[in-house]
N, C-alpha and C positions, 0 to 999 in steps of 0.2 A: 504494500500500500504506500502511496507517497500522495502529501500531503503538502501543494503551494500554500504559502505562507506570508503574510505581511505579520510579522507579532504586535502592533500594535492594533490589530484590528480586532474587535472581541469575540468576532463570528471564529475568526482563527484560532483565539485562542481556547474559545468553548467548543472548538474539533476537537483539537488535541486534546483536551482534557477527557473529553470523552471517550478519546481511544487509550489514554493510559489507563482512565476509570475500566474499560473493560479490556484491558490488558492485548491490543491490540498492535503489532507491532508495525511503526509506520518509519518512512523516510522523510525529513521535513525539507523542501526546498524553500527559502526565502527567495524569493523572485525579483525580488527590490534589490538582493545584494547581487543574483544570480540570474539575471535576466535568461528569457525564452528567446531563442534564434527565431525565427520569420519560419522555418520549418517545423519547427517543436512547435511554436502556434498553430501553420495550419494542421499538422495532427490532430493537434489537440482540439482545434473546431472541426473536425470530422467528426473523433470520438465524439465528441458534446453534441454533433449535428445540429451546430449554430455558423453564424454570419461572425465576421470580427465584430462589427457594429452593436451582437448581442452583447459579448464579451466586456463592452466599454460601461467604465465608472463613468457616467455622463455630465457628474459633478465636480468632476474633480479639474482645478482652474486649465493644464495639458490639456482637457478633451474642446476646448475654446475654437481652435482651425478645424476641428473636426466637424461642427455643428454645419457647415455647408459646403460638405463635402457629400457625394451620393452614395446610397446606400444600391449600391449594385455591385456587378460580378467585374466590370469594371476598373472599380477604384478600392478593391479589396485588397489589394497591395498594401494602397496608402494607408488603408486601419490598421492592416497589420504591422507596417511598419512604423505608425505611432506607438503600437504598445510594446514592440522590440525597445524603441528610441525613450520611453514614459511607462515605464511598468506599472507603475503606482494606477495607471487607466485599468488594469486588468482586475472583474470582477473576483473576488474570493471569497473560501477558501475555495479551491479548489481541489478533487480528493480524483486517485486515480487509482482502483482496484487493481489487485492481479492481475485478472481475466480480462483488463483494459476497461472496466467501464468505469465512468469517468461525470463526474457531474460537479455542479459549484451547489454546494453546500450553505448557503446562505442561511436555512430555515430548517428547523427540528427533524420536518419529516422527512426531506434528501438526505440528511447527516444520518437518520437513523436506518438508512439504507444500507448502510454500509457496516453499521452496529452488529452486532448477534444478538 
C-alpha cells in the first residue's frame, strides 16, 4: 500500500493513523518533497479514471493560470504539467493498493475501502 502525502493536511494524517490503528503496512510518499513525473501522473489518472483537471486543488493560489485554461484532451499536458511544476495543486491523500486500485481518500467511506 502506499500512501501520497502532504503531513500537514489532516485528511493525510487521519489515513495514516488509520492504517497504523489497524496495523496496516503502508509506504508514505510526501509529494511536496517528492514530486510525481508527468508519467507517474498520467498513470495515476488512469488508475483513478479521472481528467488532470479532476485531480486539481482549485483553491489553492498555483491553480490561478489554470482557471482559463480548457478542460479537454487537448490541453491535458498543460494540467499535468502544472501539478508536476505545483504539487501542492494535487488533491489528497491519495492511497494506492497492491492490486493497483487506487482512489483519493478524502472522506471516511473511500479510506475505509481500503480498511479491513
Amino acid at each position: 500500500m502506499e500512501i501520497w502525502i502532504n503531513p500537514a493536511c489532516s485528511k493525510c494524517r487521519a489515513a495514516t493513523a488509520a492504517f497504523d490503528e489497524a496495523g496496516i503496512p503502508y509506504t508514505v510518499r510526501r509529494y511536496l518533497d517528492d514530486p510525481p513525473t508527468a508519467q507517474e501522473l498520467t498513470e495515476l489518472l488512469a488508475r483513478l479514471n479521472l481528467e488532470p483537471w479532476d485531480l486539481i486543488r482549485p483553491n489553492e493560489p498555483e491553480a490561478e493560470p489554470l482557471r482559463t485554461v480548457p478542460r479537454d484532451a487537448s490541453h491535458r499536458t498543460t494540467w499535468i504539467e502544472a501539478m508536476t511544476t505545483h504539487p501542492i495543486l494535487i488533491q489528497r491523500p491519495i492511497i494506492t493498493a497492491a492490486d493497483n486500485t487506487t482512489a483519493i481518500a478524502r472522506d471516511p467511506e473511500t479510506l475505509s475501502k481500503f480498511l479491513p
